[in-house]
C-alpha positions in Angstrom: -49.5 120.7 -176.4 -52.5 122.3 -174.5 -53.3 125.7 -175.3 -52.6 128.0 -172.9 -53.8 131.4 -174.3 -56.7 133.4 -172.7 -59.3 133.9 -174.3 -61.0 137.5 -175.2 -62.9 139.7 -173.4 -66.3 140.8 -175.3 -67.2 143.5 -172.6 -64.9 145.2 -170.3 -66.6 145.3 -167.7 -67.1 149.1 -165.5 -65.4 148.8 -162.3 -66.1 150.6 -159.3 -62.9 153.2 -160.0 -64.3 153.8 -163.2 -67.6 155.1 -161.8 -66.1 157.3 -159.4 -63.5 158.5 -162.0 -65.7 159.4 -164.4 -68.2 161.3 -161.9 -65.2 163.6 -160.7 -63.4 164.0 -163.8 -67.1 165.1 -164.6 -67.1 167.2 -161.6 -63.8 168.9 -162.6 -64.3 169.4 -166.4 -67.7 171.3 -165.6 -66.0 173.2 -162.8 -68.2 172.1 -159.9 -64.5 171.8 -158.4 -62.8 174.6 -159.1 -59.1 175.2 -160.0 -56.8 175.2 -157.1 -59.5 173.7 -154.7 -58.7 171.0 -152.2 -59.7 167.8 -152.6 -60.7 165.9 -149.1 -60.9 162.6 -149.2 -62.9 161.7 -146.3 -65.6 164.1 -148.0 -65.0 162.4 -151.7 -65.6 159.1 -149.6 -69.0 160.5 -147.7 -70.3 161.8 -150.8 -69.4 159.1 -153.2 -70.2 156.3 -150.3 -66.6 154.5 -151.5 -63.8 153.5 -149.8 -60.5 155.7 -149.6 -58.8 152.7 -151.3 -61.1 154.1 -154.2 -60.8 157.9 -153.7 -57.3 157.4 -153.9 -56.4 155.1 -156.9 -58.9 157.5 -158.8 -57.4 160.6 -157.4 -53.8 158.9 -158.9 -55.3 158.7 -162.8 -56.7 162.2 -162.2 -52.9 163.4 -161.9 -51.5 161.4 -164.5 -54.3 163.0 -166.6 -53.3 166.5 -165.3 -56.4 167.3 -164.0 -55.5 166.7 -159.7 -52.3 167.8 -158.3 -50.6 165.2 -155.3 -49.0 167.7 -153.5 -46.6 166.4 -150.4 -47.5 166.9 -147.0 -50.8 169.0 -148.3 -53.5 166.6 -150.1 -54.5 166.5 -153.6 -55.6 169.7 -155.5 -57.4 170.4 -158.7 -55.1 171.6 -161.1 -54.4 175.3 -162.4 -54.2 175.5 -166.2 -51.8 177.6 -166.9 -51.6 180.0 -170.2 -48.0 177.8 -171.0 -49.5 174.2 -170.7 -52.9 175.8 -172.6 -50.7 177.0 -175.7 -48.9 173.4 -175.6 -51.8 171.5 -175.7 -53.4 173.7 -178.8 -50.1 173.3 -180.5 -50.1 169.9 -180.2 -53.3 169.7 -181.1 -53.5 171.5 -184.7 -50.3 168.9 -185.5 -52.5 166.3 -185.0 -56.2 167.1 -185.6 -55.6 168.5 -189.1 -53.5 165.7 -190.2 -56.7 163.0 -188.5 -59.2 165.4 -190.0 -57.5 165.8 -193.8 -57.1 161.9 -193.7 -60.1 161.0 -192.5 -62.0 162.9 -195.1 -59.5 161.0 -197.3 -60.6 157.6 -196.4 -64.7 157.9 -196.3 -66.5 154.9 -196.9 -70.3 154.6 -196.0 -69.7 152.9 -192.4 -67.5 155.3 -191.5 -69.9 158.4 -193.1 -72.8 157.1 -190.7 -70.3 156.7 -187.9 -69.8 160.4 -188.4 -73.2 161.3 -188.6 -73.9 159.2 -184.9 -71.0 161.1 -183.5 -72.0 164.7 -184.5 -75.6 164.3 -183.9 -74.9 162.9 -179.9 -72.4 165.8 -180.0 -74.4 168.5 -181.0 -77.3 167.4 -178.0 -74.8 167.4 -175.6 -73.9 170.6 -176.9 -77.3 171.8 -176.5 -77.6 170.3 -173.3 -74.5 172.0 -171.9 -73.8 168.9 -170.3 -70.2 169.0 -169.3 -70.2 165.0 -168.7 -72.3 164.7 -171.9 -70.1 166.5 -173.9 -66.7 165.5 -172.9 -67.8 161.7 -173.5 -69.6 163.2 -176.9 -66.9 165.3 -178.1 -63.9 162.0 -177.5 -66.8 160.0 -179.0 -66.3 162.2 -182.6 -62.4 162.4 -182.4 -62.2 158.7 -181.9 -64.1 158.5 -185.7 -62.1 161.1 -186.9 -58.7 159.9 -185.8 -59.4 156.0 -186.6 -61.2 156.6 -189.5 -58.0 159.0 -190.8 -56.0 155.8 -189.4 -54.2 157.4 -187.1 -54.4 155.6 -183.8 -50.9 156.1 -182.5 -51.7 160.1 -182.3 -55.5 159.0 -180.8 -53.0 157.7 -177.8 -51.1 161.3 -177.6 -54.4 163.5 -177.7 -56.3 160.5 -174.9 -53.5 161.2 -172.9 -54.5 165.2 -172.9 -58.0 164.9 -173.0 -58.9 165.8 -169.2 -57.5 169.2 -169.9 -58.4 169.6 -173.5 -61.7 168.9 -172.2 -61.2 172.1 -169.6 -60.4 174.3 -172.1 -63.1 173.3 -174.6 -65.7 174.0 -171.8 -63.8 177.1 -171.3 -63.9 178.2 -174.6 -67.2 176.6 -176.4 -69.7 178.9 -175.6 -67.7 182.0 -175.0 -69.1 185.1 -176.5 -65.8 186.3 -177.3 -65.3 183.4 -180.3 -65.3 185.1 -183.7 -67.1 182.2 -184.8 -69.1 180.3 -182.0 -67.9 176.4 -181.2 -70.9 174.4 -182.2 -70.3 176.6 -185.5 -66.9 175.4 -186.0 -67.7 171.5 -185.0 -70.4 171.7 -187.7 -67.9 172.9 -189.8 -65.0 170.3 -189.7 -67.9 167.6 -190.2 -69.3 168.9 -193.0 -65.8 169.3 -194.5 -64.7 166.1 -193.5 -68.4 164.3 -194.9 -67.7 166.2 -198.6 -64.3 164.0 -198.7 -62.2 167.3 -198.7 -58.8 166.9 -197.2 -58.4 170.8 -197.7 -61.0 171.6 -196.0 -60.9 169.4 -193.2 -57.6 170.7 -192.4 -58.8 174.3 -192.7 -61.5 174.0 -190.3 -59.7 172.3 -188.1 -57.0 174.8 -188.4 -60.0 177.7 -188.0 -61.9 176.2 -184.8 -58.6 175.1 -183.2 -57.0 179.3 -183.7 -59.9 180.5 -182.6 -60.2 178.6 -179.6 -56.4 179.4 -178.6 -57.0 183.3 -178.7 -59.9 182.7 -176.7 -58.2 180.7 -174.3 -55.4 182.7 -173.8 -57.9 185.6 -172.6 -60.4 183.7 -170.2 -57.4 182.5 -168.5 -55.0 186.1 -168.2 -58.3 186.9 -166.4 -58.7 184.1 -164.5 -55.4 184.7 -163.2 -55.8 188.2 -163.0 -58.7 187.2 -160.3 -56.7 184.8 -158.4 -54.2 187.4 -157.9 -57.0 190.1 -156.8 
């Protein structure tokens, strides 16, 4: 009987939606659109010379990521992050990133030691960059060791799913002067616990940067609000 399988693709290969997602999930991370802010299509098209074909099937995996709002009869919106869905997303992430973190450190091998090493170093220029694009695509790029290395790809899915607005808040929150201990400081930290093979202390800097970030969070966005309502 002939085979009828297909056969694998080596490369995916980047789509036209997948440039124009990327460069206004960019756009939106960095706050270059800000929260609440209307999103025109026939000025997404003019500026991104694409279709509206485009503008809208990208404007669709923008809201299932939480980032746009499709509101009825009004357009599409850029999404307010609220103080509720912030402390959600940083309670769902300290379930998950300590357990990735305390397992990965748990499983080191060589390979995955220098896939580590790649990761932090790309993060930490993006970091210095303050390249919002940079850095999301940096930051995913260091989870995505952490959490496969640790074995944990069913909970990679949950945290990919939140990653548009984790990404918000991390912006939010990285650099803030208000940090007890500032973000680079605390990404440094989970790596080095993680490279000593120290499940105890992954999990506790995880813990640390992840606490930290929530208080801060829950500040810069009372007063965001508090603006709004001014």
């Amino acid at each position: 009987m002939q085979n009828r399988g297909l056969s694998k693709i080596d490369l995916q290969p980047t789509t036209l939606r997948d440039v124009v997602l990327e460069r206004l999930r960019d756009a939106i991370i960095d706050g270059t659109f800000k929260p609440g802010e209307r999103l025109v299509e026939r000025v997404l098209c003019e500026q991104l010379g694409v279709s509206r074909t485009v503008v809208r099937e990208t404007l669709r995996y923008l809201d299932a990521e939480g980032l746009v709002e499709l509101q009825p009869n009004k357009g599409p919106i850029v999404s307010r992050l609220t103080w509720d869905d912030a402390r959600q997303i940083y309670d769902i992430r300290l379930k998950l990133e300590t357990e990735a973190a305390s397992a990965c450190a748990a499983h080191m091998t060589p390979a995955l030691h220098s896939q580590l090493s790649a990761a932090m170093e790309a993060l930490q220029k993006a970091q210095a960059d303050m390249d919002g694009g940079a850095l999301f695509k940096a930051t995913t790029c260091f989870y995505d060791v952490i959490f496969q290395g640790a074995q944990h790809s069913i909970a990679w899915e949950v945290v990919q799913r939140l990653n548009g607005r984790i990404s918000r808040l991390r912006l939010m929150t990285l650099t803030s002067a208000e940090r007890r201990t500032p973000g680079p400081t605390h990404m440094r930290n989970i790596y080095k616990a993680i490279r000593s093979e120290n499940p105890d202390a992954a999990r506790q800097a995880v813990e640390d940067h992840l606490l930290d970030a929530k208080a801060v969070a829950e500040k810069l966005l009372a007063r965001e609000l508090a603006e709004v309502g001014e």
